[in-house]
C-alpha positions, 0 to 999 in steps of 0.5 A: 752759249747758254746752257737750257737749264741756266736759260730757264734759271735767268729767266726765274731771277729776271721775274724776282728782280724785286726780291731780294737774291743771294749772289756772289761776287765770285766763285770765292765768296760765300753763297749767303753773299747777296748779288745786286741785280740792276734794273735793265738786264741787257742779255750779256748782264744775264749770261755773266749773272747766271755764270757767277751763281751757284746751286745753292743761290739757284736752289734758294731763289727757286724756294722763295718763288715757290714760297710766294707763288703759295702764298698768291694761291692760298690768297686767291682760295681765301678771296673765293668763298664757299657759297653757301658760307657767303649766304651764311655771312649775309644772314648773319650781317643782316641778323646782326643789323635786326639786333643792333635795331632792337638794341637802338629802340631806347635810342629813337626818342633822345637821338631825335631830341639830342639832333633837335637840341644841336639844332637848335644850338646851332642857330640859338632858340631865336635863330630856329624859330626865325628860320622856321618864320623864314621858311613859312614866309618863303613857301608862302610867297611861293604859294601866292605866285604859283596863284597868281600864275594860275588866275593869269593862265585861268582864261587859256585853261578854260578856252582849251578845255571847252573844245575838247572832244570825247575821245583818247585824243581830247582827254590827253590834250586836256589832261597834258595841258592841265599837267603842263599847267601845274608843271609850270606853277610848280616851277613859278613856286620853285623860282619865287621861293629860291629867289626869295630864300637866298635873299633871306637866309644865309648859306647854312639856314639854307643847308637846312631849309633846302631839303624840307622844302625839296622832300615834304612839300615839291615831291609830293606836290610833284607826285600829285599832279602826276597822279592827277593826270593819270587817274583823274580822280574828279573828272571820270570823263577824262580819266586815261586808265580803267577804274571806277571813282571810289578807287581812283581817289583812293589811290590819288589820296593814298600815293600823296600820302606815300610820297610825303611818308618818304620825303619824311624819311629822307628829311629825317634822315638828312636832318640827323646827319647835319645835326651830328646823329650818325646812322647807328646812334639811331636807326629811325631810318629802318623804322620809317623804311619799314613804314613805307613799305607797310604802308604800299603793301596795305595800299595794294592789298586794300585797292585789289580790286581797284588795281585789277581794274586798272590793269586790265583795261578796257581792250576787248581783244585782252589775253589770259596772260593779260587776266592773269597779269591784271589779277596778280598785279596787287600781289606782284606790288606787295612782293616788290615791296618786300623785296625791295625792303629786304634789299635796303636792309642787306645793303646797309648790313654792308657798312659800305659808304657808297651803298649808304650814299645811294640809300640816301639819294632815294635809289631803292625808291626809284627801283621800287617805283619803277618796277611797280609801274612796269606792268603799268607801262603794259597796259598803257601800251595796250590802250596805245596800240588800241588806240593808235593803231592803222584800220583793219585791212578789209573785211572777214576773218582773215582781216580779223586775225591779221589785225590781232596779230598785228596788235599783239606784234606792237604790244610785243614790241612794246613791252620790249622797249618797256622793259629797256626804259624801266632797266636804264632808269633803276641802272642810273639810279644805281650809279651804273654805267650800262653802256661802259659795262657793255663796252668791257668795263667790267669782263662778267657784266659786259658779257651779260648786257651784250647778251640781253641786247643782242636778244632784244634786238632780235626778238624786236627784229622777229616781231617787225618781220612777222608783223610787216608779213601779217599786213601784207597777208591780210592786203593780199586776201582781201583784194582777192576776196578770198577767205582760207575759210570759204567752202570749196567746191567739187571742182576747184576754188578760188586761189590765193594770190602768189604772194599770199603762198610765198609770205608764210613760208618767207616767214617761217624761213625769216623767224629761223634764221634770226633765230639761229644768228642772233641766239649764237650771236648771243651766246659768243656774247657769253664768251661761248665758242661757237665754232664747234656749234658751226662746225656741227651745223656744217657736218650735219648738212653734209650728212643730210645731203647724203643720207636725205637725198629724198628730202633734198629732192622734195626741198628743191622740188617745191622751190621749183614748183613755186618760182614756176608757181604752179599752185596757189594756197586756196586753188583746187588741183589734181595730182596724180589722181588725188584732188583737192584744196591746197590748204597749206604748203611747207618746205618738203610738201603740200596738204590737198583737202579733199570737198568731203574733208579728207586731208592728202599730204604730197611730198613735191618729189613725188609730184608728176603731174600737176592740174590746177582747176583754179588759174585765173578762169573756170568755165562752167557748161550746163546741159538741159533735155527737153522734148523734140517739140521744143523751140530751140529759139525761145530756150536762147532767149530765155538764157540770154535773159537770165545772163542778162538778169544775174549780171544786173544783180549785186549778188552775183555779177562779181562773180562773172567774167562772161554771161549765161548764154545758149550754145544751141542744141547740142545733141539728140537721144531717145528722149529729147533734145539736149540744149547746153548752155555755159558761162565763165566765171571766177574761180570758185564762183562756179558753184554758186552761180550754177545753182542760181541758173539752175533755180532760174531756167527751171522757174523760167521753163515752167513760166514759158509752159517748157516742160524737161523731157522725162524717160518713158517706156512704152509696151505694145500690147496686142488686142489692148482694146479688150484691156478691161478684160484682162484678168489680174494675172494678166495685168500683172504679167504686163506690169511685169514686163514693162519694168523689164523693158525700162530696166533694159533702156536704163542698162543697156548690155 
């Protein structure tokens, strides 16, 4: 049976098989003596090998695994510098390369001579100019084929451009098949000349001729019709972008210079190493690196203008941001080109061959073009969605927001798929693997890119809820032909539809809880427990199902009282006392605003009682006084006649459910007959409509010669044939009295 200490002693010596131990053969031999361990130890073999060792072969087994444990230790403490001394080995890199650049300027002229003089030693003066004659022969034979092509394709390029229409559709078609064209051109140059090339030149004339042709004359070429059909710099009329003529050929002239300034560099440097210049003999690459980003960062400062133009389009419906972003733009472009430039320099400070290969390949030039066309992708996707996108649902304001909001929804959108192009193509262009670092290829760059997808799914996720509910929104209020604008009356306004009062909230609930699972989802991305975050939430529940049952009663309550749906946004009600609009509804409570302006907020557990003025119909009755002499036959036919007139007119029938129509004589008083008459009518509508009746019956009366009966007071006064005898005392005194006798009539006690 094994003793615990001999137990964890076995188990040492199982881990240091590969050390050499000291052992003995028995308990006579000396302690140096070394052990042979087998490879597999059966649990028998370990329980004689603990048995057959001694203290002192235990103590010296323990020493050397402590030995090697520090030195693993101090090995991982040397691998993990101090930040701040790894900047300072970066500067120091990058200061060493800056001196070795300025040591190397004597360089530049007889290394270009010497790759020259290999060069030419390489095939012999006679062999270099025939290949030159070669080259010049192939590229012309190209350039007669791509004419070619284009005089048999003349008739069809004209034919389709004679239809076009004046809109964004027509430019793009007309500008796509244009680009279509030279795209193809291009490719007739590329065939002829390969065919043609390999017929004529050898495999390593080839080697040489191959990249001269690719980086001066097919990117240019290339950059150019892509610049062509994006700003136009002939033809204003089909130009996609918003700039002016001087500025658009500006920058068509200046970007075929820049893209032949580059396939320079990449040639220069291409040629130097067939011709046995290494990249620290001669470090002309820094110098046309530098040029090129002199050279973009002039272009830019130079087209401010130009460029601010372009990226702020032509949208109406622009935001600050989208000034902001359009004014910035030129400065953003010489930033990234410093940037950029500081990038290639630390990485070629790094002497690392892999770095060295994707510099050659173009990467920080793909990087660099991608980034300055990012903001560009934003303005393209604005004039798109301009462009593209559905009518505007119905008419008002409601309509109005809803269709900005939608717009803003569908650049938002964009400018999320944007930014996913522009990471994928400067990842591939690095060599970088997203989907197998996400997949766990490396531990700390997989965390990061599940958290960035994670977020993006659930900000586009947001963007499609809220959008979907904007649309709806606005359908739902513009079948209504309700606008949350439109002035209420005393007595009620019309309401909203049930699902115009339900999607605010549903959004609201929507964006809070993708909110809430997709940033913990993130964040257990980032390898964050978010048990104890869940946990927290549950505690927290518990204490606010305790200590806010008044909140709890008010939640449930206005759950109840929509699936009741007792009240719509936009509906007059009553409660408790407190009238008003509903203008706008939470979780816990509801806001009534009062005609005269006053806001009442009513939490639903307070709510007793509910009456809504505004369900479905409103009728409205209208009482008129007029003298005891009256015909009540002629004010019927007068009511009805004005029923019949406003339900004829455009202005006021949608407004009705039934006509203006007589009720008869309602009722007598001291002054007159009262006649009533009513109507019903939409929700909200009442207000108007009464008006109108009122201007009507009264411009109706006085044509009929009807006159409203009016309060009199009359005084018996004795002897009132001797009136002109009275005296002013007297006058005034039944004045007096008359005034006492009215006041009286209108306040009885």
């Amino acid at each position: 049976m094994f003793h615990p200490i001999r137990l964890i002693l076995a188990i040492i010596s199982v881990i240091c098989l590969s050390a050499p131990v000291l052992s003995q053969e028995s308990s006579t031999t000396s302690p140096t003596t070394p052990i042979a361990i087998p490879e597999d130890l059966t649990p028998e073999q370990v329980d004689d090998l603990v048995a057959r060792m001694s203290d002192d072969q235990v103590r010296a087994i323990l020493l050397d695994r402590l030995d090697a444990v520090a030195e693993e230790r101090a090995a991982e403490a040397a691998d993990r510098e101090d930040p701040i001394k790894e900047l300072n080995a970066i500067w120091e890199a990058m200061v060493a390369s800056w001196t070795h650049v300025l040591t190397t300027i004597p360089n530049l002229i007889s290394a270009q001579v010497h790759a020259t003089e290999n060069f030419i030693g390489t095939f012999g003066s006679t062999g270099a100019l025939t290949l030159m004659g070669i080259v010049l022969s192939v590229l012309v034979v190209g350039f007669i084929a791509e004419k070619l092509f284009y005089l048999l394709t003349r008739k069809w390029h004209e034919n389709s451009g004679m239809h076009q229409d004046n809109d964004l559709r027509g430019a793009v078609r007309f500008l796509f098949r244009r680009f279509c064209r030279e795209i193809a051109g291009l490719v007739v140059f590329y065939v002829v000349i390969r065919a043609v090339g390999r017929g004529l030149m050898t495999p390593e004339q080839i080697t040489y001729a191959a990249p001269f042709v690719f980086y001066l004359i097919w990117v240019p070429r290339l950059g150019a019709a892509a610049s062509r059909f994006v700003l136009a710099p002939n033809q204003p009329h089909y130009r996609l972008v918003n700039i002016d003529d001087h500025w658009a050929r500006f920058l068509h002239r200046n970007l075929i210079g820049l893209l032949i300034l580059i396939g320079l560099t990449l040639f220069t440097v291409h040629f130097n190493a067939l011709n046995g210049i290494t990249p620290g003999e001669t470090r002309i690459g820094f110098w046309l690196n530098a040029g090129i980003h002199i050279y973009i960062g002039v272009i830019a400062w130079k087209a401010r203008e130009g460029l601010t133009q372009m990226m702020l389009g032509t949208d109406p419906d622009h935001t600050k941001f989208d000034e902001e972003v359009a004014y910035y733009y030129p400065y953003f472009a010489i930033g990234v080109s410093a940037v950029i430039w500081l990038l290639v320099e630390f990485l070629a400070a790094q002497r690392d061959p892999v770095l060295r290969s994707l510099l050659l390949q173009g990467a920080h030039f793909t990087t660099m073009f991608w980034l300055l066309i990012a903001p560009a992708l934003d303005t393209l996707i604005r004039g798109l969605v301009r462009h593209l996108q559905p009518p505007m649902l119905g008419e008002g304001p409601v309509a109005e927001r809803a269709y900005k909001s939608t717009k803003r929804s569908y650049i938002r959108i964009g400018r999320v798929l944007a930014g996913i192009l522009v990471i994928l193509m400067i990842s591939r262009a690095w060599d970088l693997n997203l989907q197998e670092i996400a997949g766990g290829g490396d531990e700390s760059g997989s965390k990061l890119v599940q958290f960035f997808i994670i977020i993006a799914i659930g900000y586009i996720l947001n963007e499609v809820i809220s959008l979907w509910i904007n649309r709806r929104l606005a359908k739902e209020h513009t079948a209504n032909g309700q606008s949350p604008d439109e002035e209420a009356g005393e007595g009620g306004g019309a309401g909203g539809s049930r699902l115009a009062t339900v999607l605010p909230l549903l959004r609201v609930t929507a964006q809070v809880a993708i909110a809430v699972i997709f940033v913990l989802l993130a964040l257990g991305a980032l390898g964050i427990n978010i048990t104890p975050l869940l946990a927290g939430a549950g505690v927290l529940g518990l204490a606010i199902g305790f200590g806010a049952q008044k909140l709890v009663a008010d939640i449930v309550g206005g759950i109840f009282f929509l699936v009741d749906d007792a009240f719509r946004v936009g509906e007059y009600v009553d409660v408790g006392g407190t009238t008003g609009t509903v203008e706008k509804i939470s979780i816990r409570s509801m806001q009534l605003r009062h005609h005269r302006g006053p806001v009442h907020t009513i939490p639903y557990g307070e709510i007793q009682k509910l009456t809504n003025y505004s369900r479905d119909w409103v009728i409205m009755k209208l009482k008129f006084t007029v003298p005891f002499d009256t015909d009540p036959n002629k004010v019927k036919k007068i009511f009805k006649k004005i029923g019949a007139e406003m339900m004829a007119d455009e202005t006021h029938k949608d407004g009705f459910l039934q006509p203006f129509k007589s009720q008869g004589v309602f009722d007598f008083d001291d002054v007159g007959m009262i006649i009533r008459g009513k109507f019903m009518a939409k929700p909200g509508k009442q207000f108007t409509l009464r008006k109108e009746i009122f201007n009507r019956v009264k411009a109706s009366f006085k044509e009929n010669g009807i006159d409203f009966a009016r309060r009199e007071v009359r005084v018996a006064i004795p002897g009132l044939e001797d009136a002109d005898q009275l005296t002013e005392e007297q006058k005034a005194a039944v004045g007096a009295a008359a005034a006492d006798a009215a006041n009286q009539q209108q306040n009885p006690a």
